[in-house]
C-alpha positions in Angstrom: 99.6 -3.7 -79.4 96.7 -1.8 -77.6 96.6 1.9 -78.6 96.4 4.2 -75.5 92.5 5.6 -75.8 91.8 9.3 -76.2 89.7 10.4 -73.1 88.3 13.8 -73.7 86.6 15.8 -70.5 83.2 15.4 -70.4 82.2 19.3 -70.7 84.2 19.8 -73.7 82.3 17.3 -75.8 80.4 19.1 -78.7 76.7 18.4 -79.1 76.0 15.6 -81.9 74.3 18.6 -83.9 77.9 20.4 -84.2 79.8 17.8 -84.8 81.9 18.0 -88.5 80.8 14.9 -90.5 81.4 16.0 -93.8 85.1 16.3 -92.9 85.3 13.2 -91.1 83.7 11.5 -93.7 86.1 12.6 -96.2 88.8 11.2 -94.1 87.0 8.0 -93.9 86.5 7.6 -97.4 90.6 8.4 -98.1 91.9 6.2 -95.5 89.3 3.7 -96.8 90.9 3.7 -100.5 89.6 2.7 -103.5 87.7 -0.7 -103.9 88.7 -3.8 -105.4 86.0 -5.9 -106.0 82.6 -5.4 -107.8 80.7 -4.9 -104.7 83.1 -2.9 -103.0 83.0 -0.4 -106.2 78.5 -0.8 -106.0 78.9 0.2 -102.5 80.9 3.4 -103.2 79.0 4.4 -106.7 75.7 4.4 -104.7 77.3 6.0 -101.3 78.8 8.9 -103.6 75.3 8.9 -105.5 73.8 9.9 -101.7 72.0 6.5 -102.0 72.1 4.5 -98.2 70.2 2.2 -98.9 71.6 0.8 -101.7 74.8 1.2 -99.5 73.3 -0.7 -96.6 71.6 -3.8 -98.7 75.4 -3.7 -100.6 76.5 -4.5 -97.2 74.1 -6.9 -95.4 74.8 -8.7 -98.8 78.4 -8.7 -98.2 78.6 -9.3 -94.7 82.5 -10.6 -94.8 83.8 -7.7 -96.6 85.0 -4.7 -94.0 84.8 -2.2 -97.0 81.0 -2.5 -97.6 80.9 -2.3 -94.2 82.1 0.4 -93.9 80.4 2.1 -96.2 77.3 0.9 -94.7 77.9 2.6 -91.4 78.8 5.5 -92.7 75.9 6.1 -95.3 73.9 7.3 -91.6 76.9 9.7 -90.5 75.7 12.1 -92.3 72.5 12.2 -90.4 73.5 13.3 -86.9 72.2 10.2 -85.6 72.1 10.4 -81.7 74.2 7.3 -82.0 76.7 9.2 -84.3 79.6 8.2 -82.0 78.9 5.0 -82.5 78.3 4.9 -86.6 82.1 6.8 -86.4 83.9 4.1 -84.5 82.4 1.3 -86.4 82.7 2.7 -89.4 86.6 3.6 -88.1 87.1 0.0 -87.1 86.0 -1.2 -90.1 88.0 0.7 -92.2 91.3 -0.3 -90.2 89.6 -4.1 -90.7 89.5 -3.1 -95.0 93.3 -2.0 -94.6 93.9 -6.2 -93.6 91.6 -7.4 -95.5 93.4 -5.3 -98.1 96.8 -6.5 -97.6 96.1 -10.0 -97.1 95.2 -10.1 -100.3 97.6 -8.4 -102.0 100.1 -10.9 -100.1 98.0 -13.9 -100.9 98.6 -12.9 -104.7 102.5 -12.1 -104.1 102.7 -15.9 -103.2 100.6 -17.4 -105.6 102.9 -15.3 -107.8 106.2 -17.1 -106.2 104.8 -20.5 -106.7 103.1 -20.2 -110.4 105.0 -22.0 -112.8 104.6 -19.3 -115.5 
């Protein structure tokens, strides 16, 4: 399923400058949910301690895990970057890639369930 893209006119774009990022970051971090491993929950102590780069070596040290990945783009949202738009949709994909990664495993541990012989 391909989602149909939102294509807003060019001259009603906001400047970077103006642009909401607390608010959007507080979306971010509810739609991202709460960790469940011990880097995860390192990542998210030192984003909410305003710490990025803890955040960002959390991780580069966790490269397969879409949560600390997250995190890691958006400890520079709050910036204004000029490549804001950019830290957003990563950060946004990698948040929909956490909600997988999420349920994967809670399925993988339903079916180890079904097949334990305890």
């Amino acid at each position: 399923m391909v989602a149909t893209p939102v294509e807003p006119s060019v001259s009603a774009l906001k400047p970077v400058s103006e642009v909401d990022t607390d608010t959007l970051i507080a979306i971010f971090l509810e739609q991202l949910g709460a960790p469940w491993t011990e880097a995860q929950e390192q990542a998210l102590l030192a984003f909410k301690a305003k710490n990025p780069n803890d955040v960002r070596v959390t991780a580069a040290t966790n490269l397969d895990d879409p949560f600390c990945k997250a995190l890691g783009y958006m400890a520079s949202i709050a910036k204004k970057p000029p490549t804001l738009a950019v830290l957003l949709a990563e950060s946004a994909r990698a948040i929909a890639d956490t909600a997988r990664a999420r349920t994967i495993a809670q399925l993988e541990g339903v079916i180890a369930s079904a097949f334990s012989a305890e």
